[in-house]
C-alpha positions in Angstrom: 0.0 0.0 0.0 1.2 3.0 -0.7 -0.2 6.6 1.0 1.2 10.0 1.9 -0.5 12.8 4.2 0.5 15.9 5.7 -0.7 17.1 9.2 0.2 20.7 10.7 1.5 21.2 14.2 2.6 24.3 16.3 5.0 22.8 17.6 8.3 21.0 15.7 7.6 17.3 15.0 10.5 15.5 15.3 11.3 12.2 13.5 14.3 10.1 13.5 15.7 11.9 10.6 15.3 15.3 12.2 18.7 15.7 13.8 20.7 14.0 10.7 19.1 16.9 8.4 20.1 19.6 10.5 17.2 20.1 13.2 18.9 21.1 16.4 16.8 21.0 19.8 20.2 22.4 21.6 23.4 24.3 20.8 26.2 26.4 22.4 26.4 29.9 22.4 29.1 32.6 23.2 28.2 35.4 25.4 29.9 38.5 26.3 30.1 39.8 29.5 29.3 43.4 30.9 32.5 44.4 29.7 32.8 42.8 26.5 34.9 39.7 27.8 33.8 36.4 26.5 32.9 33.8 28.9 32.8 30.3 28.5 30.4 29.0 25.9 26.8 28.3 27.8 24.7 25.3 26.7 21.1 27.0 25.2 17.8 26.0 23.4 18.3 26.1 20.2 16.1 28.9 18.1 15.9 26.1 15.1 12.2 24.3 16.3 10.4 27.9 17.4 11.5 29.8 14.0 7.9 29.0 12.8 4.3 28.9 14.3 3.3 26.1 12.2 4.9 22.9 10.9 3.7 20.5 8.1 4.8 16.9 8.9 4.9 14.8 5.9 3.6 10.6 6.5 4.5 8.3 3.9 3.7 4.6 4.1 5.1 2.5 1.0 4.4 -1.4 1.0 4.3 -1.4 4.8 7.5 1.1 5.5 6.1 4.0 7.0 8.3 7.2 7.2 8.1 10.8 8.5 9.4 14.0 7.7 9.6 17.4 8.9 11.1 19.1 6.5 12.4 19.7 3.1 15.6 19.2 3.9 14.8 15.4 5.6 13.6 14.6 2.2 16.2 15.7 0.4 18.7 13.8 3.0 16.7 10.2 2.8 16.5 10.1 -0.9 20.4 11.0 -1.0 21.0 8.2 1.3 18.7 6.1 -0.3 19.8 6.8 -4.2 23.3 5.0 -3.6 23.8 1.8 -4.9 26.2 0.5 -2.0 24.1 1.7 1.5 26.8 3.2 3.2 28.2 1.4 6.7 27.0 2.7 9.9 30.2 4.6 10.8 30.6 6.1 7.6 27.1 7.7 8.2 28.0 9.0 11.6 31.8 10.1 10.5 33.2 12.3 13.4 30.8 11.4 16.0 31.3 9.1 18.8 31.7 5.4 19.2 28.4 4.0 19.1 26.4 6.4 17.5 26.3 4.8 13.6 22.9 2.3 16.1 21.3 5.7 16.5 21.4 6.7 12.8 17.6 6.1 10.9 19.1 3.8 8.5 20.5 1.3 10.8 16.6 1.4 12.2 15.0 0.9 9.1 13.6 -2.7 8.2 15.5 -5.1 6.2 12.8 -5.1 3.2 13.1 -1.4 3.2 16.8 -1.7 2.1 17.2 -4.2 -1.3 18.2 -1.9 -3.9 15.0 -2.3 -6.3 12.8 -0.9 -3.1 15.1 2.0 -3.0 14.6 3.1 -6.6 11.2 2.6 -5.3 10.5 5.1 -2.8 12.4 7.9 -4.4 10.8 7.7 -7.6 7.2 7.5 -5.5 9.0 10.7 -3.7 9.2 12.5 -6.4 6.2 12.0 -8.0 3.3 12.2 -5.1 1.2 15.8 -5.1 1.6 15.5 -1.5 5.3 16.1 -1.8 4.8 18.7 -3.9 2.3 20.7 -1.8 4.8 19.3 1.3 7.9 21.8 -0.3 5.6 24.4 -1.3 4.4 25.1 2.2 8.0 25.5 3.1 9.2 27.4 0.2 7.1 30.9 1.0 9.4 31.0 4.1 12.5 28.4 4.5 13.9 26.9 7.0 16.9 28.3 8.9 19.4 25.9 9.3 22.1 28.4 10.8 21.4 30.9 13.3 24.3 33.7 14.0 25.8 32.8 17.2 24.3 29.0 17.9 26.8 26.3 17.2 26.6 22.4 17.4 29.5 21.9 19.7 31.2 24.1 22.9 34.7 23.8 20.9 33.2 25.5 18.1 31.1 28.3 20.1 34.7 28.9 22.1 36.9 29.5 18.6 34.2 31.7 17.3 34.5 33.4 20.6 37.9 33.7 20.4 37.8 34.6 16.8 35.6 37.7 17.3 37.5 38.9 20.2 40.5 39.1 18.1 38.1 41.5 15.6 37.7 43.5 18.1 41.1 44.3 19.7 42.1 44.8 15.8 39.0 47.1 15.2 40.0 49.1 18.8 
């Protein structure tokens, strides 16, 4: 069987692709002090899932799979997966993370039937030609995502090198 339906939601509706697409719940921010000093990079919410008052979640079900996605940009990220001949190996998905991590990944939670080659070609070309998918990017295109918010990074040791880096533009600037 194969369906797809959209639902809207005020609040971000997070599926197991979310994070791997570039939702962030969490980040690390620099902030300057009452004299302009930099302290250490603070642990914040992330502006990413309140950047909108309503979300479209996209539910696709294809010969028994069923899938979700958020955004656009989880789409585009499954099919890209999904398009190579050779699945790629759990670490090589979760390159630069820590030991562990390539169980957390979607793919290595996806069903065996989902991942013979011939279902593959499959579901992207079913992705690419359902109206819901369609009407799925237009509601996003009017006003995109965000992906990167000034100041917000993904990791303390890159919030503290921005920091350090913009400290350095100002002693140059005076």
């Amino acid at each position: 069987m194969k369906s797809a339906k959209l639902s809207y939601h005020s609040s971000f509706p997070w599926t197991p692709i979310s994070g791997w697409a570039g939702a962030r719940g969490y980040g690390w921010a620099y902030l300057s002090g009452p004299g302009g000093q930099f302290r250490r990079p603070k642990f914040i919410k992330h502006p990413f899932p309140t950047q909108r008052r309503l979300w479209c979640l996209l539910k696709v079900e294809f010969n028994g799979i069923k899938l979700d996605f958020a955004t656009p940009q989880e789409v585009d990220h499954f099919r890209n997966v999904m398009r190579r001949k050779v699945l790629p190996s759990g670490h090589a998905l979760v390159s630069g993370r820590a030991v562990g991590r390539p169980n957390n990944h979607w793919l290595s939670r996806l069903p065996k039937k989902a991942k013979p080659w011939k279902f593959r070609e499959a579901i992207c070309r079913y992705l690419e030609e359902v109206p819901e998918v369609r009407e799925f990017r237009s509601f996003y295109a009017e006003n995109p995502i965000r992906m990167q918010f000034e100041g917000m990074f993904d990791t303390s040791s890159d919030a503290r090198a921005a920091a350090k880096e913009a400290e350095a533009v100002q002693l140059e600037c005076g």
